[in-house]
C-alpha positions as CSV (number, residue, x, y, z in Angstrom):
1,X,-27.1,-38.5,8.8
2,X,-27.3,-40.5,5.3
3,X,-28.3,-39.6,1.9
4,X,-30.1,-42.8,0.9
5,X,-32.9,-40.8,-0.8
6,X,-30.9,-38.5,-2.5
7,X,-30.4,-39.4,-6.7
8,X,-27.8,-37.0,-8.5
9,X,-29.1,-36.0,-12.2
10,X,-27.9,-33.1,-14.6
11,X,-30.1,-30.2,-13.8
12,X,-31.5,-30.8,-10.5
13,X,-33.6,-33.2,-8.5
14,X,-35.4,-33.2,-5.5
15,X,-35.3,-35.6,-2.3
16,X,-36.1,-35.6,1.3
17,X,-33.7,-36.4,4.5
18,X,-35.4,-35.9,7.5
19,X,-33.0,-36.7,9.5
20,X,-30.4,-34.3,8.3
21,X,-32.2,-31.8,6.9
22,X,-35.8,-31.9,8.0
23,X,-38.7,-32.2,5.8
24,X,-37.4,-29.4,3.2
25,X,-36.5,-30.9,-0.1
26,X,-32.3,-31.5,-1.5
27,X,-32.0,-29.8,-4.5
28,X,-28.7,-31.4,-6.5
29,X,-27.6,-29.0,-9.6
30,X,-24.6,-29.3,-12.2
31,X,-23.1,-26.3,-13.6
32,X,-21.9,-26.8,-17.3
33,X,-19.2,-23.7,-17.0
34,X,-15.6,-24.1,-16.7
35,X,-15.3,-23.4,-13.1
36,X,-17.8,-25.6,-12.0
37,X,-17.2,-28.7,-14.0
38,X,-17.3,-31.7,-12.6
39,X,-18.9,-30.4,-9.4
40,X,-22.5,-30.9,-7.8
41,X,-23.8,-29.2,-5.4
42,X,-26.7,-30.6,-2.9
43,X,-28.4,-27.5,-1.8
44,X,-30.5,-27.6,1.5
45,X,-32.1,-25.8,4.1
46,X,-30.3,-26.8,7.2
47,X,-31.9,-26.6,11.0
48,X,-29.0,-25.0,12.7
49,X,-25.8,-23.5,11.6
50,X,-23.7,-22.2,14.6
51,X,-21.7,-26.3,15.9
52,X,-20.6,-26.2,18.9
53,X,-17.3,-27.4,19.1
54,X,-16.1,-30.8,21.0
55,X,-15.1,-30.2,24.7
56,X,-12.1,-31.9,23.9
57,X,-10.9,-29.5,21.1
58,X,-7.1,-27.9,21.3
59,X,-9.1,-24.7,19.4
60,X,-9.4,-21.2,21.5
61,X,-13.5,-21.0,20.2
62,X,-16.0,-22.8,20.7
63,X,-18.4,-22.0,18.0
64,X,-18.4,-22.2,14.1
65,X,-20.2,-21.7,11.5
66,X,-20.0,-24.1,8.5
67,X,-22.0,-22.5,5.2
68,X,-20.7,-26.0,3.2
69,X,-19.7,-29.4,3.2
70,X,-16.6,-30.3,1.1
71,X,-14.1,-28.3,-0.8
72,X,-13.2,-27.8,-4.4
73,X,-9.7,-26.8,-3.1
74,X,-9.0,-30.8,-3.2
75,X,-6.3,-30.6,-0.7
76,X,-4.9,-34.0,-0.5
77,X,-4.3,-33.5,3.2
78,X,-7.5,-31.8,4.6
79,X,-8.6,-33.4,8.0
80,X,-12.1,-32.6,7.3
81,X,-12.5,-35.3,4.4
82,X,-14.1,-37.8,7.4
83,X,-16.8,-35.6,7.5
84,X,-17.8,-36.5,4.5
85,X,-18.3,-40.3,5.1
86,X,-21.1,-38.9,7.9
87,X,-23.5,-38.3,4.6
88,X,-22.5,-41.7,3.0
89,X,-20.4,-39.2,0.5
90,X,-17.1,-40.6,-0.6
91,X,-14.3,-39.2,1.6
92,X,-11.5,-38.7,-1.6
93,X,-12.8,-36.8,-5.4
94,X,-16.5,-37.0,-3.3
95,X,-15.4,-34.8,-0.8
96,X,-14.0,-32.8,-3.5
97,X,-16.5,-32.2,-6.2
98,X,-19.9,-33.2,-4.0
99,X,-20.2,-30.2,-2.0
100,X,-23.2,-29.5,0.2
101,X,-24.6,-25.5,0.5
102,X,-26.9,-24.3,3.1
103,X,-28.8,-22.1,1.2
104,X,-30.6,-20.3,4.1
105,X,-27.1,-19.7,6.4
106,X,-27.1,-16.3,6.1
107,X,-30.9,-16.2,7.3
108,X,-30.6,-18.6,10.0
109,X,-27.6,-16.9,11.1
110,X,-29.3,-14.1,12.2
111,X,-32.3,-16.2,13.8
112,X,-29.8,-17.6,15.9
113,X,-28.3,-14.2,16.9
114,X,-31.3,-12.7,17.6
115,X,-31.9,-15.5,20.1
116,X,-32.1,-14.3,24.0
117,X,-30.1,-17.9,24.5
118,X,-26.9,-16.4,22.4
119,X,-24.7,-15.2,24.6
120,X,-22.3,-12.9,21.7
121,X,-20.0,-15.5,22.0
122,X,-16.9,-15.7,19.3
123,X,-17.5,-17.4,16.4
124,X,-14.8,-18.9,14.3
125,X,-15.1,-19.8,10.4
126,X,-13.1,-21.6,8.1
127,X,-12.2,-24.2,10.8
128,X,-13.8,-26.9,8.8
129,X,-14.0,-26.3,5.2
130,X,-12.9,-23.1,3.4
131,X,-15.9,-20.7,3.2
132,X,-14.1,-18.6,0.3
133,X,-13.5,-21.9,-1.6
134,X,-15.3,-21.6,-5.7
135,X,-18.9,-22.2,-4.4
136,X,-19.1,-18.8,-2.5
137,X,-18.7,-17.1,-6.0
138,X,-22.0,-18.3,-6.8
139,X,-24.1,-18.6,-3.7
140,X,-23.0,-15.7,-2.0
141,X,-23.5,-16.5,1.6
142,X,-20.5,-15.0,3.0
143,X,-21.7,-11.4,2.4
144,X,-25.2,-12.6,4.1
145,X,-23.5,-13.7,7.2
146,X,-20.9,-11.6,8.2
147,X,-23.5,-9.0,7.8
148,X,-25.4,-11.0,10.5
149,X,-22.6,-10.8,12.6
150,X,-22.4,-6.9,11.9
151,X,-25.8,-5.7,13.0
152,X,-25.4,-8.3,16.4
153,X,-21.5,-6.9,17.0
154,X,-20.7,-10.8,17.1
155,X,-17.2,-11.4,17.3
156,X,-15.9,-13.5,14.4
157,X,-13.2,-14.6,12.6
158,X,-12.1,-16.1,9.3
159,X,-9.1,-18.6,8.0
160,X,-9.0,-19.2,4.2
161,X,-7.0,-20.3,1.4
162,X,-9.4,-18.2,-0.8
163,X,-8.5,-14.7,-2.3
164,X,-12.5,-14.3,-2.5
165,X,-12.4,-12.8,0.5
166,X,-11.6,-9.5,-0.9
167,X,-15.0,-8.8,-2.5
168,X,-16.0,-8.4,0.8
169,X,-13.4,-6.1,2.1
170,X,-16.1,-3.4,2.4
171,X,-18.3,-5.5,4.6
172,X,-15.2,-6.9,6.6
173,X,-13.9,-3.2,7.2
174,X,-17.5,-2.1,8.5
175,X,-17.2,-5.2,10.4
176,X,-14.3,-4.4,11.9
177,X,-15.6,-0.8,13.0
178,X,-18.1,-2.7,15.1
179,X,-16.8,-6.1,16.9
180,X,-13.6,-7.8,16.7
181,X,-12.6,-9.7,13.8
182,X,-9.5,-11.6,13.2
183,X,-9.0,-13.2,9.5
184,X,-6.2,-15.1,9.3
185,X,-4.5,-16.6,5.6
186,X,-3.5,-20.2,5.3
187,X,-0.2,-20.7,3.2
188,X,1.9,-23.7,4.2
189,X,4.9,-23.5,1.7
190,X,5.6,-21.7,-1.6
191,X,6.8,-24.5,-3.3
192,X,4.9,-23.8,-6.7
193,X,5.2,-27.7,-8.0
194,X,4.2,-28.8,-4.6
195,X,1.1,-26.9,-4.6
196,X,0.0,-27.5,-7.9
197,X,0.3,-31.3,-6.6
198,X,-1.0,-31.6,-2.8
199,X,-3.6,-28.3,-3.2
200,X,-4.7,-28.0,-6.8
201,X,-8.2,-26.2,-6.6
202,X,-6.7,-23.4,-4.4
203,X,-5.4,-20.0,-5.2
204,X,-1.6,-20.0,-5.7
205,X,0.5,-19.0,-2.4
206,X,1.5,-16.2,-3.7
207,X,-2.0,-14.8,-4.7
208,X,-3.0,-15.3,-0.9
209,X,-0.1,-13.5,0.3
210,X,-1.8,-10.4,-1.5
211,X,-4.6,-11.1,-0.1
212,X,-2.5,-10.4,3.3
213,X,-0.7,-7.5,1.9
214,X,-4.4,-6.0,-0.1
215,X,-5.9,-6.7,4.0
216,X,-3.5,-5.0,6.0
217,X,-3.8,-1.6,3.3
218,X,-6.7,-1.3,4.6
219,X,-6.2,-1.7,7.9
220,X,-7.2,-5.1,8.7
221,X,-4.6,-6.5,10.4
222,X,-4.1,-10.5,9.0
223,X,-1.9,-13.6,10.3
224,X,-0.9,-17.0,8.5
225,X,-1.1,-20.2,9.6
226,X,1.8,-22.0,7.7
227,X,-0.2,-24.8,7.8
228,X,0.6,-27.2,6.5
229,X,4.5,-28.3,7.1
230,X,4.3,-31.1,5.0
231,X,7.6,-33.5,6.4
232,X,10.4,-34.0,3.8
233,X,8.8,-32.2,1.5
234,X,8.3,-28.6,2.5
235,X,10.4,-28.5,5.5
236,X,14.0,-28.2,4.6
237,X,15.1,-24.7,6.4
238,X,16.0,-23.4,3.2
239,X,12.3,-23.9,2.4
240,X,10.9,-22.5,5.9
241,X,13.0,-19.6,5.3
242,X,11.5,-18.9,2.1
243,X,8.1,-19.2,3.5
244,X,8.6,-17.1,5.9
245,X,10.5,-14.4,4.6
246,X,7.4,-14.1,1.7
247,X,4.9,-13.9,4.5
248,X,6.4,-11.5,6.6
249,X,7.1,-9.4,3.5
250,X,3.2,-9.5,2.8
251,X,2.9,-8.0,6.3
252,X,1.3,-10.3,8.3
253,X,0.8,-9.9,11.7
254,X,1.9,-13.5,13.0
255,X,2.4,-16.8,11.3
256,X,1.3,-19.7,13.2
257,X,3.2,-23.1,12.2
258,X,1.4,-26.1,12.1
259,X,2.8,-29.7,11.0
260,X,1.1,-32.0,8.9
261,X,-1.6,-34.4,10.8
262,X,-3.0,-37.2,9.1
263,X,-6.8,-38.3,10.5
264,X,-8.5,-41.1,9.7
265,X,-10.2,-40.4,6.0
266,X,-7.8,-37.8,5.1
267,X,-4.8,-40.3,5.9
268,X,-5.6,-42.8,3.2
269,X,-6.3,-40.2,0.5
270,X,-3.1,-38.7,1.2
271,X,-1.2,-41.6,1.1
272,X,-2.1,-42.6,-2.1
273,X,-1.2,-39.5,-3.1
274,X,2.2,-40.0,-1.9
275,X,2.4,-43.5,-3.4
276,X,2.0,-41.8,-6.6
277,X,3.9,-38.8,-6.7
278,X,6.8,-39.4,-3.6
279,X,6.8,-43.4,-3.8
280,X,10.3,-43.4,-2.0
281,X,8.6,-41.4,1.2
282,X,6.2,-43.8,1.7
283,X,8.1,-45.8,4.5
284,X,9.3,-42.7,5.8
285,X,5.7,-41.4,6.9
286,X,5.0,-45.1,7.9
287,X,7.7,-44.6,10.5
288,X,6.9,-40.9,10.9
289,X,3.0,-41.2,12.1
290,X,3.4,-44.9,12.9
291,X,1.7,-43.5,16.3
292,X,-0.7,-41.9,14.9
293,X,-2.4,-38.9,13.4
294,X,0.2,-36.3,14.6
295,X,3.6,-36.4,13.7
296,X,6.0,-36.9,16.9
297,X,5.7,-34.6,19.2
298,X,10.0,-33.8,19.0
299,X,9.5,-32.9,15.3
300,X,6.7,-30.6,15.4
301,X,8.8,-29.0,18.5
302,X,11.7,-28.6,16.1
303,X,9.4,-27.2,13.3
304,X,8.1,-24.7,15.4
305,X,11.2,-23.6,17.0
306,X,12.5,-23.0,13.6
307,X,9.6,-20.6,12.1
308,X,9.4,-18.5,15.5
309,X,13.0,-18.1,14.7
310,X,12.8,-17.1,11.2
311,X,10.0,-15.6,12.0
312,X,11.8,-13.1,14.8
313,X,14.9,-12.1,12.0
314,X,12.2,-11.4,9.6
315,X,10.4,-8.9,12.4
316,X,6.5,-11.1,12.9
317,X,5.7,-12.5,16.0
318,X,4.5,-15.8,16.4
319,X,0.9,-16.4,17.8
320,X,-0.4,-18.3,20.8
321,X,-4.0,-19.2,18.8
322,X,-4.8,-20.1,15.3
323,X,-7.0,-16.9,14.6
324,X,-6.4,-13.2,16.5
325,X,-9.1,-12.9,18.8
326,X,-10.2,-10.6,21.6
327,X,-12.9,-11.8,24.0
328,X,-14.6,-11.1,27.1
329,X,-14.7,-13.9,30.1
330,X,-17.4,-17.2,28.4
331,X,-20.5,-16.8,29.9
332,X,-22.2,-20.2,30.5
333,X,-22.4,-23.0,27.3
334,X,-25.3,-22.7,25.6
335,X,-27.2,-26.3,26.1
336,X,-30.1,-26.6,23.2
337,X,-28.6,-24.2,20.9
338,X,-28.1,-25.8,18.3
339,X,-27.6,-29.7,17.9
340,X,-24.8,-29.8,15.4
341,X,-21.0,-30.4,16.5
342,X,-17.8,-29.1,14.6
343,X,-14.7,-31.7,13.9
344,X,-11.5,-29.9,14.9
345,X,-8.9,-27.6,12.9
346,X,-5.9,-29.3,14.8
Protein backbone atom coordinates (compact mmCIF):
# COMPACT_ATOMS: atom_id res chain seq x y z
CA UNK A 1 0.00 0.00 0.00
CA UNK A 2 2.29 3.09 -1.18
CA UNK A 3 1.64 6.28 -2.93
CA UNK A 4 4.72 6.49 -5.13
CA UNK A 5 2.64 7.72 -8.11
CA UNK A 6 0.73 10.03 -6.43
CA UNK A 7 2.04 14.13 -7.04
CA UNK A 8 0.05 16.75 -4.74
CA UNK A 9 -0.74 20.13 -6.85
CA UNK A 10 -3.27 23.05 -6.09
CA UNK A 11 -6.41 22.03 -7.87
CA UNK A 12 -6.28 18.49 -8.41
CA UNK A 13 -4.24 15.78 -10.13
CA UNK A 14 -4.68 12.49 -11.18
CA UNK A 15 -2.57 9.14 -10.45
CA UNK A 16 -2.95 5.43 -10.28
CA UNK A 17 -2.24 2.87 -7.27
CA UNK A 18 -3.20 -0.43 -8.16
CA UNK A 19 -2.30 -1.85 -5.39
CA UNK A 20 -4.34 0.13 -2.99
CA UNK A 21 -6.91 1.41 -4.96
CA UNK A 22 -7.23 -0.50 -8.14
CA UNK A 23 -6.96 0.86 -11.55
CA UNK A 24 -9.43 3.99 -10.69
CA UNK A 25 -7.59 7.22 -10.77
CA UNK A 26 -6.46 9.46 -7.03
CA UNK A 27 -7.87 12.61 -7.42
CA UNK A 28 -5.75 15.13 -4.81
CA UNK A 29 -7.79 18.68 -4.26
CA UNK A 30 -7.02 21.92 -2.07
CA UNK A 31 -9.70 23.93 -0.74
CA UNK A 32 -8.75 27.67 -0.50
CA UNK A 33 -11.64 28.35 2.37
CA UNK A 34 -10.93 28.90 5.96
CA UNK A 35 -11.98 25.55 7.17
CA UNK A 36 -10.09 23.67 4.86
CA UNK A 37 -6.77 25.46 4.74
CA UNK A 38 -3.89 23.72 4.77
CA UNK A 39 -5.64 20.39 4.12
CA UNK A 40 -5.60 17.96 0.98
CA UNK A 41 -7.62 15.50 0.35
CA UNK A 42 -6.72 12.26 -1.89
CA UNK A 43 -10.05 11.13 -3.04
CA UNK A 44 -10.45 7.48 -4.32
CA UNK A 45 -12.61 4.77 -5.12
CA UNK A 46 -11.74 2.10 -2.73
CA UNK A 47 -12.41 -1.92 -3.33
CA UNK A 48 -13.81 -2.73 0.03
CA UNK A 49 -14.93 -0.76 2.97
CA UNK A 50 -16.31 -3.03 5.75
CA UNK A 51 -12.19 -4.25 7.71
CA UNK A 52 -12.49 -6.93 9.56
CA UNK A 53 -11.02 -6.48 12.73
CA UNK A 54 -7.69 -8.35 14.10
CA UNK A 55 -8.48 -11.62 16.06
CA UNK A 56 -6.48 -10.31 18.65
CA UNK A 57 -8.54 -7.09 19.25
CA UNK A 58 -9.74 -6.28 23.11
CA UNK A 59 -12.98 -4.56 20.93
CA UNK A 60 -16.61 -6.21 21.31
CA UNK A 61 -17.10 -5.93 17.12
CA UNK A 62 -15.54 -7.23 14.69
CA UNK A 63 -16.32 -5.09 11.72
CA UNK A 64 -15.83 -1.29 10.83
CA UNK A 65 -16.21 0.83 8.50
CA UNK A 66 -13.62 3.52 7.77
CA UNK A 67 -15.07 6.42 5.17
CA UNK A 68 -11.32 8.30 5.68
CA UNK A 69 -7.78 8.14 6.44
CA UNK A 70 -6.51 10.81 8.87
CA UNK A 71 -8.07 13.44 10.92
CA UNK A 72 -8.13 17.17 11.02
CA UNK A 73 -8.96 16.90 14.76
CA UNK A 74 -4.90 16.72 15.15
CA UNK A 75 -5.08 14.88 18.35
CA UNK A 76 -1.62 14.73 19.52
CA UNK A 77 -2.38 11.30 21.07
CA UNK A 78 -4.48 9.44 18.38
CA UNK A 79 -3.29 5.71 18.07
CA UNK A 80 -4.29 5.62 14.54
CA UNK A 81 -1.40 8.06 13.25
CA UNK A 82 0.68 4.47 12.28
CA UNK A 83 -1.81 3.99 9.90
CA UNK A 84 -0.75 6.60 8.05
CA UNK A 85 2.95 5.42 7.50
CA UNK A 86 1.05 2.27 5.56
CA UNK A 87 0.55 4.95 2.53
CA UNK A 88 4.16 6.37 2.89
CA UNK A 89 2.04 9.50 4.44
CA UNK A 90 3.85 11.18 7.26
CA UNK A 91 2.50 9.90 10.60
CA UNK A 92 2.59 13.68 12.57
CA UNK A 93 0.93 17.22 10.49
CA UNK A 94 0.60 14.35 7.45
CA UNK A 95 -1.68 12.43 9.25
CA UNK A 96 -3.31 15.62 10.10
CA UNK A 97 -3.94 17.61 7.03
CA UNK A 98 -3.46 14.69 4.24
CA UNK A 99 -6.62 12.94 4.60
CA UNK A 100 -7.74 10.17 2.30
CA UNK A 101 -11.88 10.04 1.30
CA UNK A 102 -13.55 7.09 -0.23
CA UNK A 103 -15.73 8.75 -2.38
CA UNK A 104 -17.89 5.72 -3.31
CA UNK A 105 -18.38 4.33 0.66
CA UNK A 106 -21.76 5.04 0.82
CA UNK A 107 -22.28 2.93 -2.58
CA UNK A 108 -20.12 0.14 -1.80
CA UNK A 109 -21.66 0.02 1.50
CA UNK A 110 -24.68 -1.12 0.34
CA UNK A 111 -23.00 -3.67 -2.33
CA UNK A 112 -21.58 -5.21 0.51
CA UNK A 113 -24.88 -5.44 2.40
CA UNK A 114 -26.66 -6.70 -0.26
CA UNK A 115 -24.17 -9.59 -0.37
CA UNK A 116 -25.75 -13.23 0.45
CA UNK A 117 -22.06 -13.62 2.24
CA UNK A 118 -23.08 -10.66 4.98
CA UNK A 119 -24.26 -12.16 7.66
CA UNK A 120 -26.03 -8.56 9.46
CA UNK A 121 -23.35 -8.63 11.59
CA UNK A 122 -22.56 -5.32 13.93
CA UNK A 123 -20.67 -2.80 12.49
CA UNK A 124 -18.77 -0.28 14.53
CA UNK A 125 -17.62 3.31 13.21
CA UNK A 126 -15.41 5.77 14.52
CA UNK A 127 -13.00 3.13 15.83
CA UNK A 128 -10.25 4.38 13.66
CA UNK A 129 -10.54 7.83 12.59
CA UNK A 130 -13.49 10.21 13.49
CA UNK A 131 -16.06 9.95 10.67
CA UNK A 132 -17.81 13.40 11.86
CA UNK A 133 -14.31 15.07 11.71
CA UNK A 134 -14.36 18.57 9.01
CA UNK A 135 -14.21 16.41 5.85
CA UNK A 136 -17.76 14.94 6.27
CA UNK A 137 -19.08 18.56 6.00
CA UNK A 138 -18.14 18.47 2.45
CA UNK A 139 -18.37 14.94 1.15
CA UNK A 140 -21.28 13.86 2.90
CA UNK A 141 -20.86 10.15 3.25
CA UNK A 142 -22.15 9.67 6.51
CA UNK A 143 -25.77 10.41 5.44
CA UNK A 144 -25.04 7.77 2.36
CA UNK A 145 -24.08 5.02 4.72
CA UNK A 146 -25.99 4.99 7.66
CA UNK A 147 -28.85 4.99 5.15
CA UNK A 148 -27.26 1.75 3.83
CA UNK A 149 -27.36 0.39 7.09
CA UNK A 150 -31.11 1.54 7.34
CA UNK A 151 -32.79 -0.25 4.46
CA UNK A 152 -30.42 -3.66 5.44
CA UNK A 153 -31.51 -3.20 9.52
CA UNK A 154 -27.61 -3.49 10.07
CA UNK A 155 -26.71 -2.93 13.38
CA UNK A 156 -24.24 -0.12 13.81
CA UNK A 157 -22.72 2.22 15.95
CA UNK A 158 -20.84 5.41 16.10
CA UNK A 159 -17.98 7.15 18.53
CA UNK A 160 -17.06 10.82 17.68
CA UNK A 161 -15.59 13.86 18.87
CA UNK A 162 -17.61 15.67 16.17
CA UNK A 163 -20.97 17.62 16.90
CA UNK A 164 -21.60 16.98 13.00
CA UNK A 165 -23.40 14.26 13.92
CA UNK A 166 -26.47 16.16 14.53
CA UNK A 167 -27.32 16.97 10.93
CA UNK A 168 -28.11 13.55 10.85
CA UNK A 169 -30.30 13.24 13.80
CA UNK A 170 -33.18 12.57 11.36
CA UNK A 171 -31.57 9.63 9.65
CA UNK A 172 -30.03 8.31 13.11
CA UNK A 173 -33.67 8.47 14.77
CA UNK A 174 -35.13 6.46 11.62
CA UNK A 175 -32.22 4.36 12.13
CA UNK A 176 -32.88 3.69 15.43
CA UNK A 177 -36.65 2.70 14.60
CA UNK A 178 -35.23 -0.13 12.65
CA UNK A 179 -31.91 -1.91 14.09
CA UNK A 180 -29.92 -1.13 17.05
CA UNK A 181 -27.64 1.71 17.10
CA UNK A 182 -25.47 2.74 19.93
CA UNK A 183 -23.50 6.26 19.39
CA UNK A 184 -21.34 6.94 21.93
CA UNK A 185 -19.33 10.72 22.57
CA UNK A 186 -15.69 10.87 23.24
CA UNK A 187 -14.70 13.61 25.88
CA UNK A 188 -11.62 12.90 27.96
CA UNK A 189 -11.35 15.98 30.30
CA UNK A 190 -12.78 19.50 30.24
CA UNK A 191 -9.73 21.16 30.80
CA UNK A 192 -10.31 24.03 28.17
CA UNK A 193 -6.34 25.02 27.89
CA UNK A 194 -5.62 21.36 27.68
CA UNK A 195 -7.70 20.85 24.80
CA UNK A 196 -7.01 23.64 22.91
CA UNK A 197 -3.24 22.10 23.23
CA UNK A 198 -3.42 18.14 22.93
CA UNK A 199 -6.88 18.19 20.52
CA UNK A 200 -6.96 21.43 18.60
CA UNK A 201 -9.08 20.62 15.40
CA UNK A 202 -11.92 19.15 17.55
CA UNK A 203 -15.08 20.60 18.89
CA UNK A 204 -14.75 21.97 22.42
CA UNK A 205 -15.86 19.39 25.29
CA UNK A 206 -18.45 21.25 26.16
CA UNK A 207 -20.03 21.48 22.61
CA UNK A 208 -19.96 17.59 22.55
CA UNK A 209 -21.56 17.20 25.74
CA UNK A 210 -24.61 18.93 23.84
CA UNK A 211 -24.30 16.78 21.40
CA UNK A 212 -25.17 14.07 24.32
CA UNK A 213 -27.71 16.22 25.93
CA UNK A 214 -29.34 17.39 22.00
CA UNK A 215 -29.15 13.04 21.45
CA UNK A 216 -30.78 11.83 24.43
CA UNK A 217 -33.95 14.80 23.69
CA UNK A 218 -34.66 12.87 21.19
CA UNK A 219 -34.53 9.78 22.48
CA UNK A 220 -31.32 8.40 21.39
CA UNK A 221 -29.80 7.17 24.32
CA UNK A 222 -25.71 8.19 24.21
CA UNK A 223 -22.50 7.16 26.45
CA UNK A 224 -18.92 8.75 26.74
CA UNK A 225 -15.82 7.32 26.53
CA UNK A 226 -13.64 9.63 28.84
CA UNK A 227 -11.04 8.79 26.73
CA UNK A 228 -8.44 9.92 27.01
CA UNK A 229 -7.07 10.21 30.89
CA UNK A 230 -4.16 11.87 29.96
CA UNK A 231 -1.57 11.07 33.38
CA UNK A 232 -0.65 14.11 35.44
CA UNK A 233 -2.36 16.14 33.37
CA UNK A 234 -6.02 15.45 33.37
CA UNK A 235 -6.22 13.12 36.15
CA UNK A 236 -6.07 14.87 39.49
CA UNK A 237 -9.70 13.70 41.23
CA UNK A 238 -10.61 17.13 41.40
CA UNK A 239 -10.37 17.05 37.58
CA UNK A 240 -12.15 13.49 37.16
CA UNK A 241 -14.79 14.78 39.22
CA UNK A 242 -15.39 17.68 37.00
CA UNK A 243 -15.47 15.44 34.07
CA UNK A 244 -17.76 13.48 35.28
CA UNK A 245 -20.15 15.49 36.95
CA UNK A 246 -20.41 17.58 33.28
CA UNK A 247 -21.13 14.28 31.59
CA UNK A 248 -23.57 12.92 33.71
CA UNK A 249 -25.25 16.26 33.70
CA UNK A 250 -25.49 16.01 29.77
CA UNK A 251 -27.32 12.74 30.46
CA UNK A 252 -25.36 10.19 29.24
CA UNK A 253 -26.12 6.79 29.64
CA UNK A 254 -22.52 5.49 30.77
CA UNK A 255 -19.01 6.85 30.64
CA UNK A 256 -16.47 4.43 29.83
CA UNK A 257 -12.79 5.50 31.17
CA UNK A 258 -10.00 4.87 29.23
CA UNK A 259 -6.19 5.85 30.11
CA UNK A 260 -3.85 7.23 27.74
CA UNK A 261 -1.94 4.53 25.41
CA UNK A 262 0.93 5.56 23.46
CA UNK A 263 1.57 3.13 20.10
CA UNK A 264 4.23 3.24 18.06
CA UNK A 265 3.67 6.49 15.56
CA UNK A 266 1.40 8.18 17.88
CA UNK A 267 4.05 7.85 20.80
CA UNK A 268 6.73 10.05 19.13
CA UNK A 269 4.36 12.73 17.97
CA UNK A 270 3.09 12.93 21.37
CA UNK A 271 6.12 13.23 23.00
CA UNK A 272 7.31 15.97 21.29
CA UNK A 273 4.42 17.50 22.13
CA UNK A 274 5.08 17.09 25.72
CA UNK A 275 8.76 18.21 25.26
CA UNK A 276 7.30 21.36 24.24
CA UNK A 277 4.54 22.20 26.27
CA UNK A 278 5.03 19.83 29.73
CA UNK A 279 9.12 19.67 29.47
CA UNK A 280 9.19 18.66 33.32
CA UNK A 281 6.81 15.41 32.54
CA UNK A 282 8.95 14.09 30.21
CA UNK A 283 10.86 11.68 32.53
CA UNK A 284 7.77 10.97 34.24
CA UNK A 285 5.99 9.24 31.08
CA UNK A 286 9.51 7.73 30.40
CA UNK A 287 9.07 5.85 33.68
CA UNK A 288 5.24 5.71 33.29
CA UNK A 289 5.11 3.65 29.78
CA UNK A 290 8.80 2.53 30.09
CA UNK A 291 6.96 -1.01 29.40
CA UNK A 292 5.28 -0.01 26.86
CA UNK A 293 2.20 1.30 25.04
CA UNK A 294 -0.24 1.08 27.98
CA UNK A 295 0.30 2.72 31.03
CA UNK A 296 0.67 0.14 34.13
CA UNK A 297 -1.85 -1.89 34.56
CA UNK A 298 -2.16 -0.68 38.70
CA UNK A 299 -2.81 2.88 37.39
CA UNK A 300 -5.32 2.42 34.86
CA UNK A 301 -7.04 0.09 37.73
CA UNK A 302 -6.91 3.15 39.98
CA UNK A 303 -8.31 5.47 37.14
CA UNK A 304 -11.10 3.38 36.59
CA UNK A 305 -12.03 2.71 40.05
CA UNK A 306 -12.22 6.30 40.56
CA UNK A 307 -14.69 7.36 37.47
CA UNK A 308 -17.10 4.29 38.32
CA UNK A 309 -17.08 5.95 41.62
CA UNK A 310 -17.87 9.35 40.60
CA UNK A 311 -19.58 8.06 38.23
CA UNK A 312 -22.22 6.06 40.76
CA UNK A 313 -22.68 9.59 43.14
CA UNK A 314 -23.42 11.39 39.99
CA UNK A 315 -26.24 8.47 39.16
CA UNK A 316 -24.54 6.84 35.34
CA UNK A 317 -23.42 3.53 35.21
CA UNK A 318 -20.31 2.50 33.93
CA UNK A 319 -20.19 0.23 30.81
CA UNK A 320 -18.64 -3.17 30.13
CA UNK A 321 -17.92 -2.10 26.10
CA UNK A 322 -16.82 0.95 24.34
CA UNK A 323 -20.13 1.46 22.33
CA UNK A 324 -23.86 0.12 23.61
CA UNK A 325 -24.62 -2.66 21.50
CA UNK A 326 -27.23 -5.41 21.35
CA UNK A 327 -26.47 -8.47 19.16
CA UNK A 328 -27.62 -11.78 18.35
CA UNK A 329 -25.11 -15.00 18.75
CA UNK A 330 -21.92 -14.37 15.60
CA UNK A 331 -22.71 -16.46 12.89
CA UNK A 332 -19.60 -17.84 11.18
CA UNK A 333 -16.55 -15.05 10.10
CA UNK A 334 -16.92 -14.12 6.83
CA UNK A 335 -13.56 -15.42 4.88
CA UNK A 336 -13.29 -13.33 1.41
CA UNK A 337 -15.38 -10.50 2.39
CA UNK A 338 -13.47 -8.07 2.20
CA UNK A 339 -9.51 -7.92 2.35
CA UNK A 340 -8.95 -4.90 4.38
CA UNK A 341 -8.15 -5.14 8.30
CA UNK A 342 -8.94 -2.43 11.08
CA UNK A 343 -6.06 -1.27 13.69
CA UNK A 344 -7.59 -1.33 17.20
CA UNK A 345 -9.46 1.46 19.38
CA UNK A 346 -7.74 0.15 22.63
Amino acid sequence: MRWENLTVETGHSRATDAALFGADAVVTRTFDTPEFRGITFHEIRARSIINRVPAVSRMSFQWTVNPYRGCSHACVYCFARKTHSYLDLDTGLGFDSQIVVKTNAPQLLRHQLGSRRWQGEHIAMGTNVDCYQRAEGRYRLMPGIIGALTDHANPFSILTKGTLILRDLDLLKRAHAVTDVGISVSVGFTDPELWRTVEPGTPAPERRLEVVRTLAEHGIGCGVLMAPVIPFLSDHPAQLRATVRAIAAAGATSVTPLVLHLRPGAREWFMAWLGQHHPHLVRRYERLYADGSYAPKWYQRRITRQVHELAREYGIGPADRVVPRRLPEPEPAVTDLPEGTQLTLI
